[in-house]
C-alpha positions as CSV (number, residue, x, y, z in Angstrom):
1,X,67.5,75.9,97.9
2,X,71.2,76.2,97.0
3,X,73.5,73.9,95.6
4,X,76.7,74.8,97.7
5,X,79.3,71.7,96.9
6,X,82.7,72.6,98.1
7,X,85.7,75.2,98.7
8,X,88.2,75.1,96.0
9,X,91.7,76.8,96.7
10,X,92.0,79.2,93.7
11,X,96.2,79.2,94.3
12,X,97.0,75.1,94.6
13,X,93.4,73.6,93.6
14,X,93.2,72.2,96.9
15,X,88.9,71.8,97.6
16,X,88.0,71.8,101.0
17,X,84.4,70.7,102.9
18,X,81.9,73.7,104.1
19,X,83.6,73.5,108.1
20,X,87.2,72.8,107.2
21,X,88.2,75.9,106.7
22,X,87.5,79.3,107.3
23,X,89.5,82.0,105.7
24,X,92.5,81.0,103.5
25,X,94.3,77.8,102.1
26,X,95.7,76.3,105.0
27,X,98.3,74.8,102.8
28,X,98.9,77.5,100.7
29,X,98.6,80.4,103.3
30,X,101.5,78.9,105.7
31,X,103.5,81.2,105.5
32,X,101.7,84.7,104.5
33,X,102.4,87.5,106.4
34,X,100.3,90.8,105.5
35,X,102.3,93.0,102.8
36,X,101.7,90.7,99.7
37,X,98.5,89.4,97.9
38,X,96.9,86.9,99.5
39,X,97.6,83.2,98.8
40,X,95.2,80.4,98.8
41,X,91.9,82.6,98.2
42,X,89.0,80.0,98.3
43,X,86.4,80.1,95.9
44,X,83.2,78.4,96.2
45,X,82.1,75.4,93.5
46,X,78.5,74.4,93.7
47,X,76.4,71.3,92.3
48,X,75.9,73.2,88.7
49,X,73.8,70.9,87.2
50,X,71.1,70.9,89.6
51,X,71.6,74.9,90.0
52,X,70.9,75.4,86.2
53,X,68.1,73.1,86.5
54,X,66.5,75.1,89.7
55,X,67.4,78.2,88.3
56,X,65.3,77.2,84.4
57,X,62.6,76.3,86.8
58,X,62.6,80.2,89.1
59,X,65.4,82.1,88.8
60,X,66.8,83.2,92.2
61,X,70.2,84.4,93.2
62,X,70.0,81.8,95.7
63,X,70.7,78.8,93.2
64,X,74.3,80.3,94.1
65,X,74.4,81.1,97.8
66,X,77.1,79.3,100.1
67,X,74.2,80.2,103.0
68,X,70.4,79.7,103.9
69,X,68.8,82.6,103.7
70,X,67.2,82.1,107.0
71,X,70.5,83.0,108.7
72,X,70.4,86.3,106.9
73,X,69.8,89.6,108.6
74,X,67.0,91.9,108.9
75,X,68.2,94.5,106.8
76,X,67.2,93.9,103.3
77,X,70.3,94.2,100.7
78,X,70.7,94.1,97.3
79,X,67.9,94.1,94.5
80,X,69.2,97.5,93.4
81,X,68.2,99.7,90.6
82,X,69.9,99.1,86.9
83,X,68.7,101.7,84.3
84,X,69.9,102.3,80.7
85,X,71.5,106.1,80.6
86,X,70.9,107.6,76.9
87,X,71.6,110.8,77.1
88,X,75.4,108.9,78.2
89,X,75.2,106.5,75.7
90,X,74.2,108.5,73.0
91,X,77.3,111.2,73.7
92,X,79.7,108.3,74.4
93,X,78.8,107.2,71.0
94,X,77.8,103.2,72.8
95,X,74.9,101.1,71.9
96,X,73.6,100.9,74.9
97,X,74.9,102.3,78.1
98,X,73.4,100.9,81.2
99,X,74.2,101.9,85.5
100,X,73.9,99.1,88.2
101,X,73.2,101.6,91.0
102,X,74.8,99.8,94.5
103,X,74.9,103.0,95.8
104,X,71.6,102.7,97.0
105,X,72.4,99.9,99.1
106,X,70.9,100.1,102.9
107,X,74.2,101.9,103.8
108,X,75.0,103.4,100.6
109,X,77.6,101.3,99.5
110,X,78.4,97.8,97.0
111,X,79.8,96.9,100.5
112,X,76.7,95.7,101.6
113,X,76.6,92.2,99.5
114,X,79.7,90.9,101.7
115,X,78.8,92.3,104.8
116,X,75.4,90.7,104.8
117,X,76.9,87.3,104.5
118,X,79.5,87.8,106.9
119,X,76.9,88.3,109.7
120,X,74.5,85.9,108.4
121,X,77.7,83.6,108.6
122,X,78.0,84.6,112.4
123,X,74.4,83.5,113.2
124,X,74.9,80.2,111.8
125,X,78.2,79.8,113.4
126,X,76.8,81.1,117.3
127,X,79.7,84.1,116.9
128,X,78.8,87.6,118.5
129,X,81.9,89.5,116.8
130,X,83.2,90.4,113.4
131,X,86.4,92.7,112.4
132,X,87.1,94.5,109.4
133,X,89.9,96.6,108.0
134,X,88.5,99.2,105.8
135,X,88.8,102.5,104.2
136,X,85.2,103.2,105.6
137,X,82.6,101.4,102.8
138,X,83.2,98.0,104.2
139,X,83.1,99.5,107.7
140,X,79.8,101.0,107.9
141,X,78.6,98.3,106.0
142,X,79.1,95.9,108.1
143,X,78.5,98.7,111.3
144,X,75.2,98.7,109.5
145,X,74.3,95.2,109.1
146,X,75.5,94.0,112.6
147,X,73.5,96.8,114.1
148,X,70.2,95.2,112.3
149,X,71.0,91.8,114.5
150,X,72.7,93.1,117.9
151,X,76.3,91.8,116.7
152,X,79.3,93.7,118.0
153,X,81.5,95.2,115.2
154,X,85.2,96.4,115.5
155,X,86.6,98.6,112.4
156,X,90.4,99.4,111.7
157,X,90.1,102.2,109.4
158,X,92.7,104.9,109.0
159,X,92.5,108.2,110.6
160,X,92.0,110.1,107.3
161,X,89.2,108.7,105.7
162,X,86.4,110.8,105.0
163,X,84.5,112.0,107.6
164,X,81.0,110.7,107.0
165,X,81.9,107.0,106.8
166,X,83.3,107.5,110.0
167,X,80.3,109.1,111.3
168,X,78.2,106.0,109.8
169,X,80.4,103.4,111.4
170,X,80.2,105.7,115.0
171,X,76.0,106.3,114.9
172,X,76.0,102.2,114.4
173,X,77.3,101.6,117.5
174,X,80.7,99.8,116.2
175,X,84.5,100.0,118.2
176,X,86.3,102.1,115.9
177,X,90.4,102.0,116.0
178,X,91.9,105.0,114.3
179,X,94.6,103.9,112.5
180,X,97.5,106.1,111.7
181,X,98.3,104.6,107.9
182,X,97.0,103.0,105.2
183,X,94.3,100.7,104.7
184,X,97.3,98.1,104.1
185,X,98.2,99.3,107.6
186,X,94.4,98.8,108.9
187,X,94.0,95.2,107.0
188,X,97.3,93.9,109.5
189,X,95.9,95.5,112.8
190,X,92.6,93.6,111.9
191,X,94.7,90.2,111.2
192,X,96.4,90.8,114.3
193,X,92.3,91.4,116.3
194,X,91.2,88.2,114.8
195,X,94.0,86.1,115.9
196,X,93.2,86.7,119.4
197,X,89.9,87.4,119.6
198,X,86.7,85.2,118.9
199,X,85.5,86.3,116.4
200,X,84.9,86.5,112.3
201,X,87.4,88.1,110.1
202,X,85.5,90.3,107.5
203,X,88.4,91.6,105.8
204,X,87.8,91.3,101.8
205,X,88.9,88.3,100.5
206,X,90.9,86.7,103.4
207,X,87.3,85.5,104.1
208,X,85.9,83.8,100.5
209,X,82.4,84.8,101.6
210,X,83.3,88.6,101.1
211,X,83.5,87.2,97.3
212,X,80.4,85.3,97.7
213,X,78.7,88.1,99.2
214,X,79.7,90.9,96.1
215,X,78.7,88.0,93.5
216,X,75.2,88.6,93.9
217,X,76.2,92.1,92.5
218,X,77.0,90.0,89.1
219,X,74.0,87.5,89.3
220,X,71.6,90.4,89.5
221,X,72.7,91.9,86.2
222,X,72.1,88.7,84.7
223,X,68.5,88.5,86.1
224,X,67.7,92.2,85.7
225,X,69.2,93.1,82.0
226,X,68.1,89.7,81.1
227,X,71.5,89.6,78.5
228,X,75.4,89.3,79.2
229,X,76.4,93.1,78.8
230,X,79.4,93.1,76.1
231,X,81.4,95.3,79.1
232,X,81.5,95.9,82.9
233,X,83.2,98.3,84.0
234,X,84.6,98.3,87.6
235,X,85.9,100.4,90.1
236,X,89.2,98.5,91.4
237,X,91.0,98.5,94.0
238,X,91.8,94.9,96.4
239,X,90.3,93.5,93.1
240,X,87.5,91.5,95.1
241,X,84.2,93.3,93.3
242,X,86.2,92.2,90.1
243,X,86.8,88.6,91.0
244,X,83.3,88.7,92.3
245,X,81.7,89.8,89.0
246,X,83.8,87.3,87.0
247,X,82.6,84.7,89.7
248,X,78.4,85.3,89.0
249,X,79.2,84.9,85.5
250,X,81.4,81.9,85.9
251,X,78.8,80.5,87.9
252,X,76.1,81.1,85.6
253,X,78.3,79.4,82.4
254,X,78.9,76.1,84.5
255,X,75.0,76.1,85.4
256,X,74.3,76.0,81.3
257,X,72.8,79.8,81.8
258,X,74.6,81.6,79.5
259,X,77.4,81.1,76.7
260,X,78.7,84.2,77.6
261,X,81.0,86.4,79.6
262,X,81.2,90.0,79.8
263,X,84.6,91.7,79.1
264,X,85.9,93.2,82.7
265,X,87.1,96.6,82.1
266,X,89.3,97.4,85.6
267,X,89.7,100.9,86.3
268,X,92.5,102.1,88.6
269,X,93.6,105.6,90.1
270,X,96.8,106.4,88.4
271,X,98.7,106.2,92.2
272,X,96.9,102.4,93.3
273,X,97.6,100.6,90.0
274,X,99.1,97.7,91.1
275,X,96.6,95.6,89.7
276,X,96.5,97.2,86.1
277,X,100.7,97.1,85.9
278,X,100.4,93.1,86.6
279,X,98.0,92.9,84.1
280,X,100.1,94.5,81.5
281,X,103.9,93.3,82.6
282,X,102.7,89.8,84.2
283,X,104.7,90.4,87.2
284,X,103.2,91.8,90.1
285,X,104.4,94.9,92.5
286,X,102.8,96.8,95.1
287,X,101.5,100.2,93.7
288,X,104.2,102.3,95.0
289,X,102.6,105.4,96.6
290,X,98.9,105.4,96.4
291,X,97.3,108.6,97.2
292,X,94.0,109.2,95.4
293,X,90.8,111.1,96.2
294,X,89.1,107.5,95.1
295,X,90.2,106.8,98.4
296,X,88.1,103.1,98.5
297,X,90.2,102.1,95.4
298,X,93.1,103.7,97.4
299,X,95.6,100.2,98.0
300,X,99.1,99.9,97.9
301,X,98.7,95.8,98.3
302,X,95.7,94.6,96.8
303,X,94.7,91.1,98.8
304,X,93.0,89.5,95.6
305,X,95.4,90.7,92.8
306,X,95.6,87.2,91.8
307,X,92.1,86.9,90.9
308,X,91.6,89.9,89.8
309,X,94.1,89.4,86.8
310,X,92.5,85.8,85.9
311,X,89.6,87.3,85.9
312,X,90.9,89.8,82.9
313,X,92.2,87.1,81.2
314,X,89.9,85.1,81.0
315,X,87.3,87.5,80.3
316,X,89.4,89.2,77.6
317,X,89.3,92.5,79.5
318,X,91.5,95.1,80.2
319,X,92.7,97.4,82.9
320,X,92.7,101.0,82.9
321,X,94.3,104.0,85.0
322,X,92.5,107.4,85.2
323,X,93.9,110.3,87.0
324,X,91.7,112.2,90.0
325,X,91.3,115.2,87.8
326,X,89.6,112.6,85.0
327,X,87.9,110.9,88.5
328,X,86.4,114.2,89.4
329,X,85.4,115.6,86.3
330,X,83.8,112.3,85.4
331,X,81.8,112.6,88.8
332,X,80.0,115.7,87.7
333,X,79.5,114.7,84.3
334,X,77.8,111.3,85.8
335,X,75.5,113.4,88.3
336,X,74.7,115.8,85.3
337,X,73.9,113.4,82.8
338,X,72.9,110.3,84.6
339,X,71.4,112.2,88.0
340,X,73.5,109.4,89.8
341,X,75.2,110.8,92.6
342,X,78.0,108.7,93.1
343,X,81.0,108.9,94.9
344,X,85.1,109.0,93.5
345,X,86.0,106.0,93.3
346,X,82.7,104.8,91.6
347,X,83.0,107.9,89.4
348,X,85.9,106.4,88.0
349,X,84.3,104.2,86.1
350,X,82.9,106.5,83.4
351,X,86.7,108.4,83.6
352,X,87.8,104.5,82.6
353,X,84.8,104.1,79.9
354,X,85.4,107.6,78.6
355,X,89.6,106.5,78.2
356,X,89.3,103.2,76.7
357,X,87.0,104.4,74.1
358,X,89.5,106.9,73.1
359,X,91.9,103.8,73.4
360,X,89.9,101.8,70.7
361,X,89.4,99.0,73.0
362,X,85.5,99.9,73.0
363,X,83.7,100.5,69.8
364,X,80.1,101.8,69.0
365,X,78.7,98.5,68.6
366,X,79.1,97.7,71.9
367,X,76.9,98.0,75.3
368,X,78.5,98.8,78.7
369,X,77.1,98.6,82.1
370,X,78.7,101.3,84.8
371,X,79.3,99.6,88.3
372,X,78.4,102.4,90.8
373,X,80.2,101.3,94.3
374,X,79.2,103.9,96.8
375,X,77.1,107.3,96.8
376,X,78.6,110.6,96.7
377,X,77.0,111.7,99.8
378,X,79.8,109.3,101.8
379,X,82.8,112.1,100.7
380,X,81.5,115.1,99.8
381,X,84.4,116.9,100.9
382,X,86.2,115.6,97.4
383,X,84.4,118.2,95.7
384,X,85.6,121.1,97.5
């Protein structure tokens, strides 16, 4: 049973019933047009009390689902390995050092969480269709999980991102249109798909259960380490796993769970840091020319910047940028150490662990748990 109470509009405070509303703030969205963060992002509130008193009684994820479970599909997601790395921990000089391995997802990918809620949000609604803008994780994700249910799936991804996401998203039978640009450019063609077409809009936060979805990410920590790990660390780039992370452990506090939440540690490639630079100035700006070989983290206008820098401070966190050669070299040192395969843009979350340690911002009396996005397998042409 979960305890789903109400939308809450994270921009105006604005709640909102389960049907209302679909995607953004209608109040606060008026007059968006793709280019800047998104306004009105809605996050979901539930009946905490009685979710802290189910949860004491089992523990199950789904104290904190917006859906029933019987609307989800086939294709089992989530549930995924979390380890403790010494060999890691002991040369990083950490108390503990722990991986939360999302890479092992159905289609290798964190993606998975959001895209499993998207088409269990189709079944419930009787819709046949979803679009998503991607760099290709969220795309063959949700390729992958429509496949397992016979809905149709149309992907915007641009023309240059690696060539096995693509190949997933094709072998899953979903409508690809090549786009020639940025995923920026992709998120607007999907926008424009959605508008007139019927259909669900999967693109990441512009729907609040993409948020929803990655949360369980969080909530399984908390079941599987049984503590609140001192750090997270984070591979960012539209800021939604961040927000989502915060979320599970916000969630968790209101239910009377825990007294505690883990320090975000948001790592950026030095070229898509528009997230880290409104962390540290307050005022935010598009990253000016992002070209990584992270290329999921790869965003010139994050959609949940917002969020993603509440989340920081109210986590006491910090925000990081690591160059690709850091990002690369931290990739075989993660496969070498940690036999985790993972892929850039997850890799860049040791490169950021690694840099705010020699920062002083992490100390040898604390743990950290490494969030690993997406398996290496999905862009092995970065290596080259």
């Amino acid at each position: 049973m979960n305890h789903f109470s109400h939308w809450h509009c994270t921009t105006c405070g604005a709640d909102y019933t389960r049907d209302e509303v679909r995607y953004l703030c209608p109040i606060c969205s008026r007059d968006y047009k793709p280019g800047i963060p998104l306004p009105g992002v809605l996050e979901a509130y539930f009946d905490y009390i009685k979710a802290g008193l189910e949860w004491r009684k089992k523990p199950d994820i789904m104290r904190f689902s917006v859906l029933d479970p019987s609307y989800y599909p086939p294709l089992p997601v989530g549930n995924t390995p979390l380890f403790e790395v010494y060999r890691l921990g002991l040369d990083l000089g950490l108390k503990s050092v722990w991986i939360k391995n999302d890479a092992l997802n159905p289609s290798g990918s964190f993606k998975d969480r959001a895209s499993q809620l998207m088409v269990a949000e189709a079944r419930r609604l009787g819709i046949g269709e979803i679009v998503c803008a991607s760099t290709g994780n969220a795309a063959s994700s949700l390729a992958a999980l429509c496949a397992s249910c016979g809905i149709k799936a149309v992907i915007f991804a641009p023309a240059s991102a690696p060539v096995a996401k693509l190949t997933q998203i094709k072998v899953h039978g979903a409508e690809l249109h090549s786009v020639k640009g940025t995923y920026d450019d992709a998120f607007a063609q999907a926008l424009e798909y959605s508008a007139s077409h019927e259909c669900l809009n999967r693109n990441t936060a512009y729907h609040p259960l993409t948020i929803e979805g990655k949360k369980s990410g969080g909530l399984e920590i908390f079941l599987q380490l049984g503590i609140v790990p001192d750090w997270i660390v984070v591979p960012v780039g539209d800021g939604v796993i961040l927000a989502a992370i915060h979320k599970a452990f916000v969630d968790l506090k209101k239910a009377g769970l825990t007294d505690k939440l883990p320090r975000l540690l948001a790592v950026q490639a030095a070229s898509s840091d528009a997230i880290t630079s409104y962390w540290e100035t307050g005022v935010y700006q598009d990253a000016t020319q992002p070209a990584t070989v992270a290329d999921s983290i790869s965003v010139r206008t994050p959609s949940n910047a917002h969020w993603a820098v509440r989340a920081l401070k109210e986590t006491s966190g910090k925000a990081i940028r690591v160059s690709d050669a850091e990002i690369l070299n931290a990739q075989k040192e993660l496969a070498q150490k940690t036999g985790v395969f993972a892929e850039p843009s997850s890799s860049a979350t040791l490169a950021g662990l690694e840099a705010a340690i020699a920062k002083g911002w992490i100390g040898s009396n604390d743990n950290a748990l490494l969030l690993i996005t997406g398996h290496g397998l999905k862009d092995i042409d970065a290596l080259k």
